[in-house]
GUDO-175097 format. One line per 4 residues: number of its first residue (from 1); for each residue x, y negated, z negated of C-alpha. Coordinates in steps of 0.25 Angstrom, whole numbers, plus 5000, padded with zeros to 4 digits. Example, Ala and Ser with C-alpha at 12.3 -4.5 7.8 and 13.67 -1.06 7.14 Angstrom:
% GUDO-175097
1	5049:5018:4969; 5055:5004:4971 $
***
This chain:
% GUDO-175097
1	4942:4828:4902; 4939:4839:4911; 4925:4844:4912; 4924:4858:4912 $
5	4915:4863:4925; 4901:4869:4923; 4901:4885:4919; 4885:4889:4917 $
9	4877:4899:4922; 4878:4892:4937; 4891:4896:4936; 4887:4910:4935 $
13	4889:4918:4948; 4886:4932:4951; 4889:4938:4963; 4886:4949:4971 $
17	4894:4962:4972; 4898:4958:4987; 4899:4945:4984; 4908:4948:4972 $
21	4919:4957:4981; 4919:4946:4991; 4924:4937:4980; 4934:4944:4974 $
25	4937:4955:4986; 4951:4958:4978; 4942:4966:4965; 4937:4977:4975 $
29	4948:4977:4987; 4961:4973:4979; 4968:4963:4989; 4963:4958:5002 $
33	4973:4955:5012; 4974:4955:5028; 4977:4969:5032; 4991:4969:5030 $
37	4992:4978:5019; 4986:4991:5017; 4977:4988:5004; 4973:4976:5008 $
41	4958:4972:5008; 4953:4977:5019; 4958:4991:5020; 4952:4992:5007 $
45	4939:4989:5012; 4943:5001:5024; 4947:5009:5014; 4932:5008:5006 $
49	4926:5012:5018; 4935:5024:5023; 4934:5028:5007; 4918:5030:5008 $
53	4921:5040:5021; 4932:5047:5013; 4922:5050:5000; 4911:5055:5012 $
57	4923:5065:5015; 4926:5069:5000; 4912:5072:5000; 4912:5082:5011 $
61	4904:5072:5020; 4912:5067:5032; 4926:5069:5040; 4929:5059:5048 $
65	4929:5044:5047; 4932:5033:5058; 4938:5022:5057; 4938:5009:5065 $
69	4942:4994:5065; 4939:4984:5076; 4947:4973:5081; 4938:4962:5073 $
73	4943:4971:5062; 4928:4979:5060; 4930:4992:5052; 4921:5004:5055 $
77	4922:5017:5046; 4913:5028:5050; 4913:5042:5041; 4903:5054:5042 $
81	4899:5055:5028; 4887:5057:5021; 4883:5042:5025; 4877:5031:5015 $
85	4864:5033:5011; 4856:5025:5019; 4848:5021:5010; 4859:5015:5001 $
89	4867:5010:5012; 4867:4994:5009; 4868:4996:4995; 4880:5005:4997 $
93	4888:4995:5003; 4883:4983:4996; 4882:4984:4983; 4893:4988:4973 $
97	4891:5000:4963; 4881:5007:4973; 4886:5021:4981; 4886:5035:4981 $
101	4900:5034:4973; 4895:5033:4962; 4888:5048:4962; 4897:5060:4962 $
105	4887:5070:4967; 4888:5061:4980; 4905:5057:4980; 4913:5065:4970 $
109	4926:5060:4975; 4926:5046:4979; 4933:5033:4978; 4923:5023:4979 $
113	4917:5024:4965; 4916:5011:4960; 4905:5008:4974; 4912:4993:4977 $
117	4920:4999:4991; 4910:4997:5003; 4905:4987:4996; 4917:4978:4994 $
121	4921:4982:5010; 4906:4976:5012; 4909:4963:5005; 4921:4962:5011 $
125	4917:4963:5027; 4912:4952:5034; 4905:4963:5040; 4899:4976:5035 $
129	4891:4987:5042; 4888:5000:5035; 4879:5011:5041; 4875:5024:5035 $
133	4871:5037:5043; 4863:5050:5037; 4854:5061:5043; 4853:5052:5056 $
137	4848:5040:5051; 4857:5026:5048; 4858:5014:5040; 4867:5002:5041 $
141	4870:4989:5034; 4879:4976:5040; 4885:4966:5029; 4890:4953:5030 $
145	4901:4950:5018; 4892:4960:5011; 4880:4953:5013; 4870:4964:5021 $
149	4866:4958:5035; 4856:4970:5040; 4853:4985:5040; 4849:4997:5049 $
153	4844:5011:5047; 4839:5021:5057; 4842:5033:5065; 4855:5037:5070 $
157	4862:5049:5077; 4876:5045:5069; 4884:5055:5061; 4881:5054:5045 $
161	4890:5043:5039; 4892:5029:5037; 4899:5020:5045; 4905:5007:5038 $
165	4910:4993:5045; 4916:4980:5041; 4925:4970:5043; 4932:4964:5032 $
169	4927:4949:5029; 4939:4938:5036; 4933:4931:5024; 4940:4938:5013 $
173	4951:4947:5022; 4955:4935:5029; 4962:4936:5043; 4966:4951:5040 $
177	4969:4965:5050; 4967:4981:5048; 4981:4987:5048; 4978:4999:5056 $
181	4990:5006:5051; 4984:5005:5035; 4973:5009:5039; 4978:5022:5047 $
185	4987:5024:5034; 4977:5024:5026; 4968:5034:5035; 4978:5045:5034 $
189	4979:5044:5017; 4963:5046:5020; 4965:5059:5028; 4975:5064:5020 $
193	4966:5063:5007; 4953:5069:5015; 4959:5080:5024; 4949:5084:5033 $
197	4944:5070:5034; 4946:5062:5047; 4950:5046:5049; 4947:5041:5063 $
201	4955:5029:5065; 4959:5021:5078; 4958:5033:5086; 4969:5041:5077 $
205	4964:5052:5069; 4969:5053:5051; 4964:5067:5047; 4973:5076:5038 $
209	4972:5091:5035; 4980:5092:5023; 4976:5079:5014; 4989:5075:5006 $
213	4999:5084:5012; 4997:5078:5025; 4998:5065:5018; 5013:5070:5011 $
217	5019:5077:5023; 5014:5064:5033; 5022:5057:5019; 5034:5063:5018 $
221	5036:5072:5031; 5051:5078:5033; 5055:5071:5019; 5050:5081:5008 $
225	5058:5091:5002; 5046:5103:5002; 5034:5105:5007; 5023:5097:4998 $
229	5018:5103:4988; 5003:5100:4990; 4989:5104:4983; 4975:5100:4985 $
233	4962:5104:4977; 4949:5096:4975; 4954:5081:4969; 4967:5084:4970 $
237	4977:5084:4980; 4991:5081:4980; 5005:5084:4989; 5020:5081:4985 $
241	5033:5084:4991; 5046:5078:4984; 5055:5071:4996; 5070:5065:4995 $
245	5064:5051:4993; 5064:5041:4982; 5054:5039:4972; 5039:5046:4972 $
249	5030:5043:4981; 5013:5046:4981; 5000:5045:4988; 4988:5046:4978 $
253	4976:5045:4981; 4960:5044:4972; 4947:5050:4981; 4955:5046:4992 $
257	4960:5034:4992; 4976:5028:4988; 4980:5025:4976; 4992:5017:4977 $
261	4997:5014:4964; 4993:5030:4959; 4985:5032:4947; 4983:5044:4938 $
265	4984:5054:4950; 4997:5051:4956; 5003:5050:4940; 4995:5063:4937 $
269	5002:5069:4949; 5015:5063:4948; 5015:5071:4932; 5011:5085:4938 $
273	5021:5085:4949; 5032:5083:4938; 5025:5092:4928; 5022:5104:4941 $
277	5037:5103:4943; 5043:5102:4929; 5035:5114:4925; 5039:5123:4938 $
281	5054:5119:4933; 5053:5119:4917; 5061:5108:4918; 5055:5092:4914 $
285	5061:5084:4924; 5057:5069:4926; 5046:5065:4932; 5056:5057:4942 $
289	5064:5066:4946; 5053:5076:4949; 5044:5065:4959; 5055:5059:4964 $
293	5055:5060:4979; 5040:5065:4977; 5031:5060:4986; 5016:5066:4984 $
297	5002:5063:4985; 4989:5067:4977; 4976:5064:4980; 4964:5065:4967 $
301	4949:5065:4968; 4942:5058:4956; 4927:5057:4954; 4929:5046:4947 $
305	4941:5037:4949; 4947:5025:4941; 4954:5016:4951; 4960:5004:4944 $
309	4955:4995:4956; 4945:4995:4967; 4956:5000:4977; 4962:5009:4971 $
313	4973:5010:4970; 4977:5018:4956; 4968:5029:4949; 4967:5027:4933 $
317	4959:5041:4930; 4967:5047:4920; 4957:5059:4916; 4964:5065:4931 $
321	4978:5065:4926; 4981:5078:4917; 4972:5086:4928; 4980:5082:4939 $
325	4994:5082:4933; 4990:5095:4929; 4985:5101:4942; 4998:5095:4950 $
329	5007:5101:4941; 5000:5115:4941; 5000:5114:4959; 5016:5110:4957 $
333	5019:5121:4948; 5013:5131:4956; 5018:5126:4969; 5033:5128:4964 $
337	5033:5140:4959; 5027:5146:4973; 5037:5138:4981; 5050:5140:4974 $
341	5057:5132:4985; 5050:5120:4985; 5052:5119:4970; 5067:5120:4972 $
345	5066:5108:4981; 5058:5101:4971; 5068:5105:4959; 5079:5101:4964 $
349	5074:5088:4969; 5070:5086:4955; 5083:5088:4951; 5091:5079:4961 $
353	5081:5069:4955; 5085:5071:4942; 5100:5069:4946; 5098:5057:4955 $
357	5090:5050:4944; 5101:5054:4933; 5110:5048:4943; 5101:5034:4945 $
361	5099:5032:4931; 5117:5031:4930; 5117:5021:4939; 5105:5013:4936 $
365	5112:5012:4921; 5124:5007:4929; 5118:4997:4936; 5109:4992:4927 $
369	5123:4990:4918; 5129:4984:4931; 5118:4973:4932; 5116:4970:4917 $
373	5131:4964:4919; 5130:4957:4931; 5116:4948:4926; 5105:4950:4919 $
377	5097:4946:4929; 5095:4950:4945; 5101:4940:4951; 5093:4941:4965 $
381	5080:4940:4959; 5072:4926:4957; 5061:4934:4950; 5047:4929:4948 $
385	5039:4928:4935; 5028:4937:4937; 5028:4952:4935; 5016:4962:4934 $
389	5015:4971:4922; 5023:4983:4924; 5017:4993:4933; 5004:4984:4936 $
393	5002:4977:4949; 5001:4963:4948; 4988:4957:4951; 4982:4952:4965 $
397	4989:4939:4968; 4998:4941:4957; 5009:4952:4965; 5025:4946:4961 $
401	5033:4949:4972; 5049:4949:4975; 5055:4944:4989; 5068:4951:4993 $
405	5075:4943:5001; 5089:4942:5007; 5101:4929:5004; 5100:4913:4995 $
409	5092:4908:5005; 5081:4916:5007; 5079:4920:4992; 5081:4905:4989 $
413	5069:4901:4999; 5059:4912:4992; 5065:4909:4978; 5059:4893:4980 $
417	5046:4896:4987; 5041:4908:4978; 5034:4908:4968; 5040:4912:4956 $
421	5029:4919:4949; 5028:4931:4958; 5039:4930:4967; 5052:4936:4965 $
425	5065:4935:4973; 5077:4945:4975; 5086:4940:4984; 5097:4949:4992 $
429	5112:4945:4992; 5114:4952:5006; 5109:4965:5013; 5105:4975:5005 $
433	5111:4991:5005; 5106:4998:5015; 5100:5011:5004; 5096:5021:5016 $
437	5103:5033:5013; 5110:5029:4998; 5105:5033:4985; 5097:5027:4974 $
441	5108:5025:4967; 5116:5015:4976; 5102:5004:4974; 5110:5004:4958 $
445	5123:5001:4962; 5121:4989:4974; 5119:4977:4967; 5108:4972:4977 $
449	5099:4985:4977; 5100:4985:4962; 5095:4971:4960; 5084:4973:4970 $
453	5081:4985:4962; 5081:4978:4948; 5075:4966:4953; 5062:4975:4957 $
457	5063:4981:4945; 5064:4996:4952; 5077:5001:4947; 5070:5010:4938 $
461	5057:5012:4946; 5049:5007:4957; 5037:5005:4945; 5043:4994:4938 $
465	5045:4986:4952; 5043:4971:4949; 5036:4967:4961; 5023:4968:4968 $
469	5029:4964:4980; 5045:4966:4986; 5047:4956:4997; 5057:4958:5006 $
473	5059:4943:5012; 5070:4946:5022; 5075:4936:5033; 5068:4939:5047 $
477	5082:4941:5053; 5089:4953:5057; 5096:4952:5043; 5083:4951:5038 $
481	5077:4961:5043; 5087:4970:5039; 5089:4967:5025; 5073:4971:5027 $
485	5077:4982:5031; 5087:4985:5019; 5078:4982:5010; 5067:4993:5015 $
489	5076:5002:5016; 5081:4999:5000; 5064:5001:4997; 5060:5013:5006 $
493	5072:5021:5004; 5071:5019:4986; 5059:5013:4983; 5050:5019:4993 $
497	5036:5017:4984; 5040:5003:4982; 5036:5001:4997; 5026:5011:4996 $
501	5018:5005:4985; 5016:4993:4993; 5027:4983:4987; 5037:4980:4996 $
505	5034:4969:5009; 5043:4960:5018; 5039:4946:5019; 5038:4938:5031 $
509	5042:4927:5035; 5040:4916:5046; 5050:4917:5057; 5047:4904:5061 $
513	5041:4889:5059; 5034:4883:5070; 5029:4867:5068; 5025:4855:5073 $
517	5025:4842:5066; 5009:4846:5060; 5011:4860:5058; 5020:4872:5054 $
521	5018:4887:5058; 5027:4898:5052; 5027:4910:5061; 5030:4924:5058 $
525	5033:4929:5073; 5038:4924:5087; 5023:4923:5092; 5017:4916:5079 $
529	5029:4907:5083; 5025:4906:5098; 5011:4904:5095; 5014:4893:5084 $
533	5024:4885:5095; 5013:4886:5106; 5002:4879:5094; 5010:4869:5088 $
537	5017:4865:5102; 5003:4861:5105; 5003:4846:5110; 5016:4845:5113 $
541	5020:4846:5100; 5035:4849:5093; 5036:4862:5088; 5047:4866:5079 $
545	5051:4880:5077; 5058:4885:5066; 5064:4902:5066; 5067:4905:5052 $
549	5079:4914:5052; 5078:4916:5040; 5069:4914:5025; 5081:4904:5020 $
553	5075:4896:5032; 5062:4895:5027; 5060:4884:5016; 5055:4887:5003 $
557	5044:4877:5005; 5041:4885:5019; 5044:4899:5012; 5034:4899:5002 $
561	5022:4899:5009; 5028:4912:5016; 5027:4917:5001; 5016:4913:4997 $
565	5001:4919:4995; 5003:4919:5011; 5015:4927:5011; 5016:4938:5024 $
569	5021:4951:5018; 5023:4964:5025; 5022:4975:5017; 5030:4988:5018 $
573	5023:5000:5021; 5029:5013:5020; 5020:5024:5034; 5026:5037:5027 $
577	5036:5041:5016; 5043:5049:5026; 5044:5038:5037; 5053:5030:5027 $
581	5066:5040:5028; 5067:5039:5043; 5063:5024:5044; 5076:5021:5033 $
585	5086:5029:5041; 5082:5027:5054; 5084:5012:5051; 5094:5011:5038 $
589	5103:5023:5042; 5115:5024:5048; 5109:5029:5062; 5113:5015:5068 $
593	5115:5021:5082; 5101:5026:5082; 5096:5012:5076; 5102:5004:5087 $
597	5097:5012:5097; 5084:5010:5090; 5084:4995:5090; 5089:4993:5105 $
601	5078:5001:5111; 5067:4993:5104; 5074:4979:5107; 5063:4968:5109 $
605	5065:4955:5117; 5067:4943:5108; 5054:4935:5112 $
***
């Protein structure tokens, strides 16, 4: 018989606030992460920082901020705001529910409410130095894992402000790198929220004039159909312009940070640009047809906001709703009827939606018939068991997932090495249509686009897709690499906010195996392999080396540990809406002459 083990009051632990976010770092960062993607954990802990700049600025202290990151990965962020209170300054950074946030004669408009930010960016760093400067006089305090190490005060001839560095702890990041290009996209959505106020980052400058219009015209470009129709007042900002693209697409944004998955703004904005429109035409078209092609942005302040986690990322105030839906359709409105031209753009675009959908809703009837006769079920798709609730995220550590992936031989090496609680498999007959330049309605009558379609779950909408993940697991060859290709292509040019809401990756895979009789190394480039020959040769021994051509070579045994926890994905990014269109035409259109060209000159020598 098993003995139960001891539980009494011995047991009973209580930690500190610090010690607690050290613990469990995913509660008040979301996910950790080395760098490679842009909400990992250690642009959130950048983020707290730049935010606390950004609220000095929202309160008419400060108007520039500098940012700098070592090569020992030492982050420095210095603003010109009204500085801590030197007399509070420890506590400030170090003890959870403690800050000016909390009073709204001191930060009417600010993200931070909830007082855990700095302090969790503290907790997190291996090391931590604040210092405070007002009226001529500073204060400072340095941090070890949280724990304070020493303090100074005195004079000084600094500017007012406070200066913040750290270094994210190895300990809980692990062997992780800034991604200076995250970090400058994430700079200009600063600048446009805050005109007037101005980033310093590497030498380059991110400062706009004209807040979210900037942002829109930087989006879309040449691609919109009108000049965006764009108001700003105090809490409210928004832009929209309607473009020939597919779906909608939206930056919103909460006291100035990014809210990913939306919230009661965005749904509170999306409602008044149908209801500005429909009442300018006394017509009651759907909501479809009016935002489709739409791409807009709206920014809200809110004294008090509800956030459904600690980063953020959806608003849940619904007492904002009725007056923003109300304030954006009164600004429509009155916009169309003093530019008569741009609402006969938008009308008729309306319209052609309309049509097009009418159209689609024919042949998705067809198809759907078609497939109901050939099986019941998709017969490229090994699916996997688990599934998050409809419209919900699935947990940390609980994301499904479905790999893409070309022929029998590569599907069948995934299929036997996944596992089949989380991971799907849909497996391509051949190379897929190249969609550049056809319409939505050919993905319903070609049997491989409309299974892809069905087995994601996005004929209808991209809101019931299936997956948290789409893998595309694509040979490293030039046939490969061009089914890659195909495949992006079918994404970017139809199901753009698939991309753009972070769900599509490419894995990688090894190129090549490099052992000896004691040890095996899997090697992802031609100096990994180099490196791992020149090791494993040491003392004469064999070295064998092995080029896997393709993911068929690689044994179920070997390929699951390439899709495992330790899996290498590369996500998809997407710079700029407007950057897709010339992208897919200059490499999926039917300027082959220009293409060649294009290849020949940037030729490299095979090493």
């Amino acid at each position: 018989m098993t003995t139960a083990p001891v539980y009494d009051e011995s047991k009973i632990k209580t930690l500190s606030s610090l010690e607690h976010i050290r613990l469990r770092p995913g509660m008040y960062i979301g996910r950790l992460g080395n760098g490679n993607h842009p909400d990992d954990g250690i642009y959130i802990l950048l983020k707290e920082v730049i935010d606390n700049a950004v609220d000095e600025f929202i309160m008419g202290a400060g108007k520039r901020v500098e940012i700098a990151i070592d090569e020992s990965n030492l982050v420095r962020v210095r603003d010109y705001g009204r500085g801590i209170p030197l007399g509070k300054l420890v506590e400030c950074v170090s003890i959870i529910n403690t800050g000016g946030k909390f009073n709204t004669d001191a930060f009417q408009f600010s993200v931070g409410l909830n007082g855990v930010g700095t302090k969790a960016v503290n907790a997190l760093s291996s090391f931590f130095r604040v210092t405070a400067f007002r009226d001529g006089q500073f204060a400072a305090a340095t941090f070890e894992q949280g724990a304070l190490k020493a303090e100074e005060s005195g004079a000084t001839t600094e500017k007012t402000g406070t200066l913040v560095e750290f270094r994210p702890d190895a300990q809980i990041f692990g062997d992780y790198a800034f991604n200076r290009d995250f970090i400058r996209k994430r700079l200009w959505r600063y600048a446009y929220l805050n005109a007037g106020l101005r980033f310093v980052f590497d030498k380059e400058t991110f400062y706009s004039t004209n807040g979210l219009l900037d942002l829109l015209e930087a989006e879309i470009r040449s691609t919109q159909l009108y000049d965006a129709i764009y108001h700003r007042e105090k809490g409210l900002e928004f832009a929209f312009s309607h473009t020939d693209g597919y779906g909608e697409h939206y930056f919103s944004f909460v006291n100035g940070t990014y809210t990913n998955e939306g919230g009661t703004h965005l749904s509170a904005f999306r409602e008044g640009i149908l209801k500005g429109i429909n009442e300018y035409a006394g017509k009651r078209y759907a909501g479809e047809d009016v935002r489709e092609g739409v791409v807009g942005a709206v920014a809200v302040k809110v004294r008090e906001p509800i956030f459904e986690s600690q980063t953020k990322n959806k608003l849940g105030n619904t007492d904002i709703r009725a007056d923003i839906v109300a304030k954006v359709k009164a600004v429509v409105t009155d916009f169309l009827y003093k530019h008569p031209e741009t609402a006969e753009i938008i009308l008729a675009k309306v319209q052609q939606n309309a049509r097009v959908r009418k159209e689609l809703q024919h042949v998705r009837k067809e198809a759907k018939a078609k497939a109901r006769k050939v099986a019941l079920k998709i017969p490229q798709l090994k699916d996997c068991k688990y599934h998050p609730s409809r419209g919900k995220p699935s947990p940390p550590g609980r994301e499904n997932m479905i790999f893409i992936t070309e022929g029998q031989s590569a599907s069948g090496s995934i299929v036997s090495a996944r596992d089949p609680m989380t991971q799907a498999v849909f497996s391509l007959k051949g190379k897929p249509l190249n969609v550049h330049g056809h319409s939505f309605a050919l993905l319903y009558k070609n049997d491989e686009m409309y299974n892809l379609m069905r087995a994601l779950n996005i004929e209808e909408s991209i809101g019931d897709l299936r997956y948290d993940k789409i893998i595309l697991a694509t040979d490293a060859d030039v046939d490969g690499l061009h089914i890659r290709n195909l495949l992006l292509t079918f994404f970017l040019t139809f199901f753009e906010n698939i991309v753009k809401r972070g769900h599509l990756y490419i894995l990688e895979t090894p190129l090549f195996r490099v052992r000896n009789r004691r040890e095996t190394v899997y090697c992802y480039s031609d100096a990994e392999r180099a490196a791992a020959e020149k090791r494993l040769a040491a003392g004469r021994q064999k070295v064998e080396v092995t080029r896997f051509k393709g993911l068929g070579e690689i044994s179920p045994k070997e390929f699951k540990q390439f899709i495992g926890p330790d899996m290498r994905l590369q996500q998809v990014h997407i710079d700029r809406l407007s950057d897709v269109p010339d992208i897919l035409q200059f490499y999926m259109g039917r300027n082959t002459p220009e293409r060649r060209e294009f290849i020949m000159a940037n030729l490299r020598p095979v090493q």
